[in-house]
N, C-alpha and C positions, 0 to 999 in steps of 0.2 A: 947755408944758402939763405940770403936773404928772403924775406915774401912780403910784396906789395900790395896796397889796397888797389880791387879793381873792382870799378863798376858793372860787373858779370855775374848776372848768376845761374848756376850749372845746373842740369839735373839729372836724374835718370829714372828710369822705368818704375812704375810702383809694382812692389812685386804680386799686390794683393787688389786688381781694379774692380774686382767684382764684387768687391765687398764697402761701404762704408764705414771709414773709419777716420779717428782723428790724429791729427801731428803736431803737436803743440813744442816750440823751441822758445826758448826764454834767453835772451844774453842781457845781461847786468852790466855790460861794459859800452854801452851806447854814450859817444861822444860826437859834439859840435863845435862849432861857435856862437856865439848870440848874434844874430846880425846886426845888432845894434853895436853893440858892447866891445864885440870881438872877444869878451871873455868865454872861457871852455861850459860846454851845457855838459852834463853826465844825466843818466838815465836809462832805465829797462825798456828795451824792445821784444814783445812775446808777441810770437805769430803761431796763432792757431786757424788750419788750415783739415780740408778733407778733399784728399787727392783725388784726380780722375785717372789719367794715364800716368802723369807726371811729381817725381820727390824732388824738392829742393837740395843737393849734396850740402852738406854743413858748412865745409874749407872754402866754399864757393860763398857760401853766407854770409861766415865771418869776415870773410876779404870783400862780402861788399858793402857790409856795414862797415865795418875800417875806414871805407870810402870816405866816410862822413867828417872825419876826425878834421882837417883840415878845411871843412867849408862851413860858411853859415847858413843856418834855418831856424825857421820857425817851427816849432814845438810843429802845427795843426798841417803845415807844406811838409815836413819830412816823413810823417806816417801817411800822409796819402801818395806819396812818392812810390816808398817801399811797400804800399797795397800794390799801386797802377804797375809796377815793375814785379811782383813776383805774380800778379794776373797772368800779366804778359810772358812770365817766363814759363809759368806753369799750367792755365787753363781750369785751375783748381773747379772743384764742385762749391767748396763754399771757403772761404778764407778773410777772416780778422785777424788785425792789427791794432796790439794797445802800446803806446807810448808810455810809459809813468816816468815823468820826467822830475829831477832832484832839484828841489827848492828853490824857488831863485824870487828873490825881493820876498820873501816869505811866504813865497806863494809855490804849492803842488802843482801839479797838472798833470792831469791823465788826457790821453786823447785815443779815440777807439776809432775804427774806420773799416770798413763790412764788404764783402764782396760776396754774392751778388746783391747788386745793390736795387735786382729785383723785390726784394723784403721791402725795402720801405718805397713803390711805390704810389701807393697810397696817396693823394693829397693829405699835405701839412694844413690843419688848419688854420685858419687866420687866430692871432691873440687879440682876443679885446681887450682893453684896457679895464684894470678889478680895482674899484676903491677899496681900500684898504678895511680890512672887516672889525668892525666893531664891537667891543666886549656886551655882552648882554647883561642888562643891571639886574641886580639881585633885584626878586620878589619884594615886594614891600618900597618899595626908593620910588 
């Protein structure tokens, strides 16, 4: 029996909500396209999560990362994708999402994305601009 990627993800009851605890899934088999390129992105998707009512089913998981395989993104648009969608599916108490995506033009990339994204409201501070720091001359000179 064939199995198709579907944009759905399943859940069921946590059997344990009274408690805090964490769920951490890792799949090494995350594919895209490059939206530029059209060539295949490969790369690790780990979501670590700590459930309130609701688990993510795994078969539900895997069939909707699948999803990906045939569409293009960007590295920083597809993990906040699968944050905004397993919020939505699950209500989590706290759940990150890291990217670690496979080389491409020589370059790594990790991309991490946090829910709730009560943690960092904080105001960012503004960056001033830092002249570059100067070596200190030896004693004597």
């Amino acid at each position: 029996m064939p199995i198709r990627p579907v944009r759905r993800l399943d859940t069921f009851p946590n059997p344990t909500p009274e408690r805090d605890y964490v769920v951490r899934h890792e799949c090494p088999e995350y594919t895209a396209l490059c939206p530029i390129t059209g060539q295949p992105d490969f790369g690790t998707i780990v979501v670590i999560y700590t459930p309130d009512r609701l688990c993510v089913e795994l078969k539900s998981f895997k069939l909707y990362l699948w999803a990906f395989r045939n569409e293009g993104h960007y590295f920083e648009q597809v993990v906040n994708l699968i944050l905004d969608d397993l919020v939505r599916a699950l209500h989590p108490r706290k759940l990150t999402v890291i990217g670690k995506f496979n080389v491409r033009g020589g370059i790594w990339s990790t991309v991490v994305a946090r829910h709730p994204s009560a943690e960092g409201t904080r105001p960012t501070p503004k960056r001033r601009a830092v002249a570059p720091r100067r070596r200190a001359r030896a004693a004597g000179r």
